[in-house]
C-alpha positions as a printed NumPy array, in Angstrom:
array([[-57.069, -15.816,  48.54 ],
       [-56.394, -19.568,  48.746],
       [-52.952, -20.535,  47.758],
       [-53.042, -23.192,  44.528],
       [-51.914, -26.293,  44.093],
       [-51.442, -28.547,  40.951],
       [-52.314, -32.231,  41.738],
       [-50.83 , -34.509,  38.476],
       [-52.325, -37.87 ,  38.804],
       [-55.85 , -36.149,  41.531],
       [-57.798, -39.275,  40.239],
       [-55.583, -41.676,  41.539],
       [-55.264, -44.019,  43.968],
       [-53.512, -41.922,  46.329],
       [-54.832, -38.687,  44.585],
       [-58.234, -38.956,  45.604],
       [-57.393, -39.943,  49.24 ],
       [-55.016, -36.506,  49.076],
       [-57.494, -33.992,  47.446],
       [-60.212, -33.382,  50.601],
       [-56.677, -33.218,  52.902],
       [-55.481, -30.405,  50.75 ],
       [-58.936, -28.663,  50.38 ],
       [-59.292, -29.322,  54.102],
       [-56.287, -27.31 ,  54.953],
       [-57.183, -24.354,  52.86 ],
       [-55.472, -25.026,  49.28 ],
       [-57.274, -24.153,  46.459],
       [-56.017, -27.772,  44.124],
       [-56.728, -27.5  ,  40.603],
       [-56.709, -31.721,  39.671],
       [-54.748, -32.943,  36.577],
       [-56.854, -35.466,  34.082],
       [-57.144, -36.553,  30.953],
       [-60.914, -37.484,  31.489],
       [-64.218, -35.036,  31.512],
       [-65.918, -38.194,  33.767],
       [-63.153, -37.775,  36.246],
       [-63.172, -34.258,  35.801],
       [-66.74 , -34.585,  37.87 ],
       [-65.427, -36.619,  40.239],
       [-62.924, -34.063,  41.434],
       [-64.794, -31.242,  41.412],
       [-67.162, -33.615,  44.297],
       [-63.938, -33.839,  46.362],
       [-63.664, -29.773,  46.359],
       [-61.24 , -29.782,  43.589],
       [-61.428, -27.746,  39.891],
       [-60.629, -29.853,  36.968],
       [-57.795, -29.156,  34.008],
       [-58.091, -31.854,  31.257],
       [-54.783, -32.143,  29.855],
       [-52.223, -34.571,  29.277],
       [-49.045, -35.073,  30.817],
       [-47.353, -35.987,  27.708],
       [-48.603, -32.951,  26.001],
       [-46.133, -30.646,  26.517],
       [-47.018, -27.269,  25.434],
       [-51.304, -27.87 ,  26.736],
       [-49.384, -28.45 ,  30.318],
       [-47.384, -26.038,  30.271],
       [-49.872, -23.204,  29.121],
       [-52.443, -24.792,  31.795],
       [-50.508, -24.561,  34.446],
       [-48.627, -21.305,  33.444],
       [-52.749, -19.82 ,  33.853],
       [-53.196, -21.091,  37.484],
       [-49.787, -19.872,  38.434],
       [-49.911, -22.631,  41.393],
       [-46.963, -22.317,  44.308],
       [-46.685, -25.897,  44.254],
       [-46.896, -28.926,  42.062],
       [-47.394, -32.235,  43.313],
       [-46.81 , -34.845,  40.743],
       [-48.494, -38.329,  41.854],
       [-49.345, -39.501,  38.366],
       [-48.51 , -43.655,  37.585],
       [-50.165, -45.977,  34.721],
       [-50.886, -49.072,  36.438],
       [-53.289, -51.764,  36.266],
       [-56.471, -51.938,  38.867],
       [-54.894, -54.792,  41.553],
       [-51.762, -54.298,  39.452],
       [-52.721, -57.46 ,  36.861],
       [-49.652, -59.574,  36.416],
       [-51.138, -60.293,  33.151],
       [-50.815, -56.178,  31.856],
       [-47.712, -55.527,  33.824],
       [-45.193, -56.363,  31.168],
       [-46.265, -53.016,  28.971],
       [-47.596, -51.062,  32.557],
       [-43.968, -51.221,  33.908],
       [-42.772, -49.471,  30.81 ],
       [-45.636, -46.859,  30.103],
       [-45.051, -45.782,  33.724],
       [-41.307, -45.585,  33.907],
       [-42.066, -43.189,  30.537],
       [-44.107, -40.925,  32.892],
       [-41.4  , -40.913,  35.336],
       [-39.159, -39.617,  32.874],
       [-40.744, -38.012,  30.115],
       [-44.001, -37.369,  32.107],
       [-41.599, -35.826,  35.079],
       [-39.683, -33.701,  32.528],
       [-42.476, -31.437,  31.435],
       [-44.129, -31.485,  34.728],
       [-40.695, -29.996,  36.119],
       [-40.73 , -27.538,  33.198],
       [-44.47 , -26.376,  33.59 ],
       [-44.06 , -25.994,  37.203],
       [-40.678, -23.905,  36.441],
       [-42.47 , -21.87 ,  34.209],
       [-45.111, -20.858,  35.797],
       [-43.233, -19.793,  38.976],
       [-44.001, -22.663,  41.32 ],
       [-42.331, -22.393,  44.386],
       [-42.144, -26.695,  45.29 ],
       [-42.479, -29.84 ,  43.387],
       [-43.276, -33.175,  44.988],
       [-43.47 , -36.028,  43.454],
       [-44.735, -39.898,  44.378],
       [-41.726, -42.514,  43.963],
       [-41.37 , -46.079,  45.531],
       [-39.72 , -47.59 ,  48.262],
       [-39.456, -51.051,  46.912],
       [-36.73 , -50.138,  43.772],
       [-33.163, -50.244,  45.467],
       [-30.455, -52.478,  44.824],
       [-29.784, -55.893,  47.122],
       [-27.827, -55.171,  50.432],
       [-28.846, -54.715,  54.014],
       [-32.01 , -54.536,  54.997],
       [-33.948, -52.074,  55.986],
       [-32.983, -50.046,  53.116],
       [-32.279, -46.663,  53.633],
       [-32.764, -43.127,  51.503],
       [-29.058, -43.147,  50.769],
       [-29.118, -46.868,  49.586],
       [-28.498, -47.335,  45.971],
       [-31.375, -48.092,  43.359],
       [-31.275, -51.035,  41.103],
       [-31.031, -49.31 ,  38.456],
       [-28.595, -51.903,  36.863],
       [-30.653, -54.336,  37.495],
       [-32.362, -56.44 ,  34.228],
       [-36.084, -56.937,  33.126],
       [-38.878, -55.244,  34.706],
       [-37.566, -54.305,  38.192],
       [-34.641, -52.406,  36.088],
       [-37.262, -50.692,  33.723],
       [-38.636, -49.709,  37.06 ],
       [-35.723, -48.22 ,  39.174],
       [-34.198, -46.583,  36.128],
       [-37.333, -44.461,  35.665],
       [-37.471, -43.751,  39.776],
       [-33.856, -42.386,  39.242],
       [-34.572, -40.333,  36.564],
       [-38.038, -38.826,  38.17 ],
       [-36.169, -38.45 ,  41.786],
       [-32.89 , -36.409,  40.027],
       [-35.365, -34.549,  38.114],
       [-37.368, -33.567,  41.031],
       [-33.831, -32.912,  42.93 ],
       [-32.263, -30.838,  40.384],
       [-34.802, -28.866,  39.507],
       [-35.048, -25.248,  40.466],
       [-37.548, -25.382,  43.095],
       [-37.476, -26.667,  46.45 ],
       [-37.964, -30.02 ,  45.573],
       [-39.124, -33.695,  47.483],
       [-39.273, -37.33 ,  46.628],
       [-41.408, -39.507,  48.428],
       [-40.782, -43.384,  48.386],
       [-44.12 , -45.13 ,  48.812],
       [-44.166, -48.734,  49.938],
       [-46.158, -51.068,  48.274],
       [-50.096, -49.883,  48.448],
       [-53.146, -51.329,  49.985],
       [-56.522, -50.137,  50.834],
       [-59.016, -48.476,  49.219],
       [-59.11 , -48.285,  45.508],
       [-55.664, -50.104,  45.271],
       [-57.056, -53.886,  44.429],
       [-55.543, -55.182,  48.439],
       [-57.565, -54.782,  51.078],
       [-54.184, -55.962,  53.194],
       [-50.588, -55.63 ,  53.324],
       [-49.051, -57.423,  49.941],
       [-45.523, -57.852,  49.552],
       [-42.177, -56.1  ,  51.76 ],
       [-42.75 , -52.572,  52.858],
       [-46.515, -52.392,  52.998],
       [-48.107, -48.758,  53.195],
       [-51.749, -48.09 ,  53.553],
       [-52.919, -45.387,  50.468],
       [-54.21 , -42.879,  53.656],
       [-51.157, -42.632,  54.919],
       [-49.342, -42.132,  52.056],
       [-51.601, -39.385,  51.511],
       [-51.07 , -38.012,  54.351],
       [-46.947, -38.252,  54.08 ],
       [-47.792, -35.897,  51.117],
       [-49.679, -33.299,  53.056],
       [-46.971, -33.631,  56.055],
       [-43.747, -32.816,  53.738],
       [-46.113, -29.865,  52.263],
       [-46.73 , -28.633,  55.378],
       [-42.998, -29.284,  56.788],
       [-41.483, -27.859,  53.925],
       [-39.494, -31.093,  53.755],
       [-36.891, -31.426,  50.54 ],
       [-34.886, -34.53 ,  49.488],
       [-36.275, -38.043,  49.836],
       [-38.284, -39.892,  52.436],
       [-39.231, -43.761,  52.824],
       [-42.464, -44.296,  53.784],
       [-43.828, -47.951,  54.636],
       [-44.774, -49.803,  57.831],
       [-42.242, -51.147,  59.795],
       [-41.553, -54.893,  58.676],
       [-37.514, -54.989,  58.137],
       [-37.281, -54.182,  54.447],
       [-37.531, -50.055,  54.446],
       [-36.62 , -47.886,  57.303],
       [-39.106, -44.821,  57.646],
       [-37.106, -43.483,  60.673],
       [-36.388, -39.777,  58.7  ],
       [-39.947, -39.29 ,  57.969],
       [-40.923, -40.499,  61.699],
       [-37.879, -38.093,  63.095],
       [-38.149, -35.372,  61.025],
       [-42.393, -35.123,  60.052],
       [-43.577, -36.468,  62.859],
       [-45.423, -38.943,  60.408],
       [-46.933, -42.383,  61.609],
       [-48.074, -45.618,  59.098],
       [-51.031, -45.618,  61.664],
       [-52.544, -42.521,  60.283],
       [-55.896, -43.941,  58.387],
       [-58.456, -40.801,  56.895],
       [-61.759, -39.522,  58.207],
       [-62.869, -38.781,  54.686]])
């Protein structure tokens, strides 16, 4: 029997480059969503389909306590398509909230129902100014004001969640996304990272039985990815054949 896996956020930007990696591998991945249309869409990637919400404590927590999955993968955000400077004044606060609220009962559920690992999408782009390129043991600016503070305060709270919980738990700092279904076609901003291989840093720290946190970004001075090269073997080259 396939071993199962609980994707938060499988209708994602990252989550649907992640799904047909997992399914290719062997998992069976039952996709989080709050949406019977996207519900469709994962089940054409190979995936099933739970239609819950993340704030919804007790529907999580008796969904996933039913699949009984060994690990959770949390890659769940609330961002706008191209990330709309216009809507990211209230986007920067709804998804710090899932970072800590949304983290909390994911942690719980996963707990719960026995799951063995929990790994879960941060960013690479919310520690505090010093030299460059930042490192895993840098600190977040978490004391920083306005939006970027809003941001790194909920990364601290979803990383020491993931950390502290009882399960062999991983962090993964993205760099900023392009590609497909991200709104950039190219690199925008310090510590680009192309949505496949972010993907695929997922499936590499699943298969590596990695724990703690990992940069992941190109190579362009601002984050230093030289743990996840050492240690997974993983590349910012790596593009999908999906």
């Amino acid at each position: 029997m396939a071993r199962a896996l609980f994707l938060a956020g499988a209708t994602g930007v990252i989550g649907r480059r992640l799904t047909p990696l997992l399914v290719a591998e062997g998992w069976r991945v039952i996709g989080m969503t709050r949406s019977h249309e996207k519900a469709d869409a994962l089940r054409a990637l190979g995936a099933e389909a739970v239609i819950v919400d993340v704030f919804d404590a007790p529907s999580l927590i008796a969904a996933v306590a039913q699949i009984k999955p060994e690990v959770v993968v949390h890659q769940l955000t609330d961002l706008p398509s191209g990330l709309d400077p216009a809507k990211m004044v209230e986007a920067t606060t709804r998804n710090a909230r899932i970072r800590d609220e949304g983290t909390r009962n994911l942690v719980e559920a996963a707990t719960r129902a026995g799951a063995r690992r929990f790994i879960a999408q941060s960013v690479a782009f919310a520690y505090a100014e010093g030299p460059t390129p930042h490192k895993e043991e840098d600190a977040l600016a978490v004391k920083t004001e306005g939006r970027a503070g809003i941001s790194a305060r909920g990364v601290a709270s979803l990383e020491a969640q993931t950390l502290a919980a009882p399960l062999d738990g991983a962090a993964l700092r993205y760099g900023r996304l392009y590609g497909p279904g991200t709104g950039f076609e190219t690199p925008a901003g310090p510590a680009p990272l192309h949505v496949d291989a972010a993907a695929k840093a997922a499936l590499m720290v699943l298969t590596h039985g990695a724990r703690g946190i990992y940069n992941f970004a190109e190579d362009d001075g601002a984050v230093s990815s030289e743990k996840a090269k050492r240690e997974l073997s993983w590349s910012s080259t790596w593009r999908s054949a999906f």
